[in-house]
TORVO-482415 format. One record per residue (C-alpha): residue in one letter; x, y, z; residue number from 1. Coordinates in steps of 0.02 Angstrom, whole numbers. Layout:
// residues N
(node a (X Y Z) NUM)
...
***
This chain:
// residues 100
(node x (0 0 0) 1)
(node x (63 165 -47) 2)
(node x (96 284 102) 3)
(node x (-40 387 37) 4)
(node x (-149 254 45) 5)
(node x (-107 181 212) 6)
(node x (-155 367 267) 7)
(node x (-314 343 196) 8)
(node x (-295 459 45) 9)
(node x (-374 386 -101) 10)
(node x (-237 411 -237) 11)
(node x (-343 370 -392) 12)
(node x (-214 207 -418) 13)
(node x (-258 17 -387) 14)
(node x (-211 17 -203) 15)
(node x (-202 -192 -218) 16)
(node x (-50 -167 -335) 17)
(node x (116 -227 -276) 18)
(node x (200 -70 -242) 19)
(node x (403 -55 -286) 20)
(node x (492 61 -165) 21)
(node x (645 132 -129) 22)
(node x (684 253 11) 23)
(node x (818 375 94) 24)
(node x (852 464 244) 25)
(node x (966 606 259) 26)
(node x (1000 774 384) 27)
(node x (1047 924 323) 28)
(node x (1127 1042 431) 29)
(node x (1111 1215 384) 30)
(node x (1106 1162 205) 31)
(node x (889 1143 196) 32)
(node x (853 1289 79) 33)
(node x (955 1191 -47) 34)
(node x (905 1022 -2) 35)
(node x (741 1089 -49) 36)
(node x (778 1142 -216) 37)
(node x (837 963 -233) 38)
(node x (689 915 -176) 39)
(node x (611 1008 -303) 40)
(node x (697 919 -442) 41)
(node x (676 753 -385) 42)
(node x (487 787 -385) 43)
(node x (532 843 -583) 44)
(node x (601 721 -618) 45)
(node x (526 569 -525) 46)
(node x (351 629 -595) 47)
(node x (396 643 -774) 48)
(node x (469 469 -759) 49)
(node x (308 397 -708) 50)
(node x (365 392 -526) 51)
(node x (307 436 -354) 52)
(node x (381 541 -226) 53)
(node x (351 581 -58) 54)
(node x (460 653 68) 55)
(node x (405 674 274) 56)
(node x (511 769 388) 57)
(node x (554 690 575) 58)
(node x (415 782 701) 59)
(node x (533 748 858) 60)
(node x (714 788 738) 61)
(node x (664 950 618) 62)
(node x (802 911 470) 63)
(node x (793 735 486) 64)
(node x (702 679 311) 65)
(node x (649 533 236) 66)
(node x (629 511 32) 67)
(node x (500 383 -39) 68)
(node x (487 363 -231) 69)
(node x (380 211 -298) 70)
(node x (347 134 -465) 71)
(node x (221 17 -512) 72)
(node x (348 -105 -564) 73)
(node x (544 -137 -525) 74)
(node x (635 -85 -683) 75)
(node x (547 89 -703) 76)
(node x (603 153 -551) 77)
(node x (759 67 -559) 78)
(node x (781 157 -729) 79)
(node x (705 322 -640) 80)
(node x (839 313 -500) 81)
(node x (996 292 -636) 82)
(node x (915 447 -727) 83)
(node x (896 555 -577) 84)
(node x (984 736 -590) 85)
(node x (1084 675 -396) 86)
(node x (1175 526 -389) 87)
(node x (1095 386 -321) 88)
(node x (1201 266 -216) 89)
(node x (1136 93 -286) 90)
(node x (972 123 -407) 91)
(node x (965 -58 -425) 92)
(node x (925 -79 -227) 93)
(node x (738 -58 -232) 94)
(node x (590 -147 -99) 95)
(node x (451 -221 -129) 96)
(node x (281 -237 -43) 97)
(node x (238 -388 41) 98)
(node x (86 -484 62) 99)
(node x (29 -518 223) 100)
***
């Protein structure tokens, strides 16, 4: 389920789907106005590569981040993450939702 979804947003998308999902945690110091341009072009770039993205802040830890992007299937986001416009560290190291 996507973290929209387990929020109880309805995101338009087959919420049954097995969801592909890769994610990444990082703290900038005094560095967030340009972590948010980043930001920014991740979105870009995640959405016109048929992507999701999603990124939640630590309540208890302001600058502590986490990045979600999710595909509907392994290889596009693996392909999205060897695209992106910052380096990923291993685009090939993606999760996958499991049934339970």
């Amino acid at each position: 389920m996507s973290p929209a979804a387990a929020a109880g947003a309805s995101t338009g998308e087959d919420d049954t789907a097995p969801r592909t999902m890769r994610a990444a945690s990082t703290v900038p110091s005094a560095e967030r106005a340009n972590y948010a341009k980043r930001l920014k072009a991740l979105q870009s770039h995640y959405r016109s590569s048929n992507c999701r993205f999603w990124v939640f802040e630590e309540v208890a830890l302001p600058g502590a981040f986490i990045e979600f992007t999710e595909a509907d299937d392994e290889q596009t986001l693996t392909n999205a993450h060897t695209s992106a416009p910052f380096k990923t560290l291993d685009p090939s190291r993606v999760y996958q939702e499991v049934d339970l």
